[in-house]
C-alpha positions as CSV (number, residue, x, y, z in Angstrom):
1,X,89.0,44.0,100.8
2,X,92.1,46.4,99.2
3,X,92.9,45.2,95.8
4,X,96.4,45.5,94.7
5,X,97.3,45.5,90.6
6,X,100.1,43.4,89.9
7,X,101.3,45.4,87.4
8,X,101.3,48.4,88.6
9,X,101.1,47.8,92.5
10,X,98.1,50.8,93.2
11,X,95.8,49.5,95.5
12,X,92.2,50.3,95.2
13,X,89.9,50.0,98.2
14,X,86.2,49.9,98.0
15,X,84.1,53.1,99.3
16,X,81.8,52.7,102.3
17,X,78.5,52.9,101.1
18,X,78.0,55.1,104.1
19,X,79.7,58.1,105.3
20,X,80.9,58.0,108.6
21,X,78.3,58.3,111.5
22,X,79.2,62.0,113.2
23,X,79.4,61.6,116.8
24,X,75.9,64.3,117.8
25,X,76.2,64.8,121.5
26,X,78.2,67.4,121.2
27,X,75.5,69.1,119.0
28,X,72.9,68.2,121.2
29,X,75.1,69.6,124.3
30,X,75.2,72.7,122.8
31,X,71.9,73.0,121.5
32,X,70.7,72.2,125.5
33,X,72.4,75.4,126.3
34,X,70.9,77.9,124.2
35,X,67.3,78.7,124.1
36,X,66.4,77.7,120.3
37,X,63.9,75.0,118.9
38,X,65.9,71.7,118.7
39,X,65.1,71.5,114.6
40,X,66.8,74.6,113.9
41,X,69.7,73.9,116.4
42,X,71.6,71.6,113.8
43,X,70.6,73.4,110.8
44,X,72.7,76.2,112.6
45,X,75.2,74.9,114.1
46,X,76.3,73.4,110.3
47,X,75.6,76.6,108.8
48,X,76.5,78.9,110.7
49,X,80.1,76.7,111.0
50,X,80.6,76.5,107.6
51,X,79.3,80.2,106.5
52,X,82.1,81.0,109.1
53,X,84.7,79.2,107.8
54,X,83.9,79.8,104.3
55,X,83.2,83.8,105.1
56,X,86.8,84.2,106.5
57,X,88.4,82.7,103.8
58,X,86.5,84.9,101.4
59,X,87.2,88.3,103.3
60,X,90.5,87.4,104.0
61,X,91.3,87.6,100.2
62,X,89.2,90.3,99.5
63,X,90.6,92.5,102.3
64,X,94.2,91.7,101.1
65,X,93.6,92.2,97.7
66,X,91.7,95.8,98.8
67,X,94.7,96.7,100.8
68,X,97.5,96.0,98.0
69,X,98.0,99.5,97.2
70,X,98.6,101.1,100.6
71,X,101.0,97.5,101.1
72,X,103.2,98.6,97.8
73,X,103.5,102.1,99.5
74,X,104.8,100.3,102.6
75,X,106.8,98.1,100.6
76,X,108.9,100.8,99.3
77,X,108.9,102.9,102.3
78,X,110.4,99.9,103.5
79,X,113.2,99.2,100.8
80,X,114.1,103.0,101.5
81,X,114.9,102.5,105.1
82,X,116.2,98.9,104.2
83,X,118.9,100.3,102.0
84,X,119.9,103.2,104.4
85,X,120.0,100.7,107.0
86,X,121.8,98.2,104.8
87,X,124.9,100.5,103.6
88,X,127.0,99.3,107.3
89,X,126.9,95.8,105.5
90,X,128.7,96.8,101.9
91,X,127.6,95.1,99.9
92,X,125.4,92.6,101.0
93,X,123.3,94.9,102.8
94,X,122.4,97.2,100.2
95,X,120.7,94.0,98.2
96,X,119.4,92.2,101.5
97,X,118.2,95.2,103.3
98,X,115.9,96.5,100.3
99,X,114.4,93.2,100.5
100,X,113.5,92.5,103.7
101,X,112.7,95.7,104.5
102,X,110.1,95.7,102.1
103,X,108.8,92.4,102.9
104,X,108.2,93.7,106.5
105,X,106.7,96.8,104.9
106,X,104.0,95.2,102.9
107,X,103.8,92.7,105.7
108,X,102.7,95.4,108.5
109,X,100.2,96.3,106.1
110,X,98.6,93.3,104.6
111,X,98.1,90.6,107.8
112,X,96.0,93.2,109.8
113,X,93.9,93.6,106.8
114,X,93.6,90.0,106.3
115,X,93.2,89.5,109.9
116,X,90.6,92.3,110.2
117,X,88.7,91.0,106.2
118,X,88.7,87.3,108.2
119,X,87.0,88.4,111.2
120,X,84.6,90.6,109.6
121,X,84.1,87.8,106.6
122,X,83.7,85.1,109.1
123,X,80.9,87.0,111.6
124,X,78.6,88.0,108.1
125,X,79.3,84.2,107.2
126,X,78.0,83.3,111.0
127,X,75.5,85.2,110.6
128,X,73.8,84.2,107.2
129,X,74.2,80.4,108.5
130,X,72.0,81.9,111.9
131,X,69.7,83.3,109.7
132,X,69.4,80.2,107.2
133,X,65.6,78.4,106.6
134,X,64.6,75.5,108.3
135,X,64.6,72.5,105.8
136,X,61.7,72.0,103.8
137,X,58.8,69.4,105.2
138,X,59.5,65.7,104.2
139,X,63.7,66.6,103.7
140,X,63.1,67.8,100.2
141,X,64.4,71.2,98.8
142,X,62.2,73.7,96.8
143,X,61.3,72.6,93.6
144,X,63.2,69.5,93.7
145,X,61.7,66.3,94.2
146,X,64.8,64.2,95.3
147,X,65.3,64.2,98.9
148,X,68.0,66.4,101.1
149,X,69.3,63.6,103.0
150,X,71.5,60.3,101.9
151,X,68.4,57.2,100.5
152,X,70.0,55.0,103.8
């Protein structure tokens, strides 16, 4: 039952104890279709989702931030040919026309890089969640003795 503070009218609501139950056929569908023991099935298709996700994100940046220098040389390749195409539009164009023509020259240059850093970020990621160990025996991790999974 949502609380509201009369004073300050923010409204707190109670957590579930719970998180929400995940609906699992959809795991289970897939892991029918490809030949791997049923235990390791969800342990990969977590892993290997979130290694992915996480794995893209990571070599997105990193293939940016690698490919910075080559995107400043584009950038002002493209504020050269930005100006010489600006000077029709006196003088607007010789301010505009600097700018966006180096925006599209570091652009050309940095989304195939990221695009290309994603890919290759996200496959490694796949693969380290493929590759992942099986839960320990009894849901407890190594060298801990609280358990893996929620107490419910």
């Amino acid at each position: 039952m949502p609380v509201a503070d009369g004073r300050t009218g923010i409204v707190t609501v109670a957590a579930p104890d719970s998180p929400p139950l995940v609906d699992q056929r959809q795991i289970e569908e897939f892991c029918a279709q490809i030949p791997v023991d049923p235990r390791r099935c969800t342990v990969i298709a977590v892993d290997a989702g979130v290694g992915a996700a996480t794995g893209a994100a990571i070599g997105a940046g990193i293939a940016a931030g690698v490919s910075a220098p080559v995107a400043v040389a584009a950038a002002l390749a493209g504020a050269a040919a930005g100006f010489v195409v600006g000077i029709p539009f006196l003088p607007t164009g010789l301010v505009v026309g600097p700018l966006l023509g180096a925006a599209v020259g570091a652009t050309v240059v940095a989304i195939p890089a990221a695009l290309l850093g994603g890919a290759l970020g996200a496959s490694i990621g796949a693969l380290v969640g493929l590759t992942a160990p099986l839960p320990q025996e009894g849901a407890r991790t190594e060298g801990s003795e609280a358990p893996a999974t929620s107490p419910n």
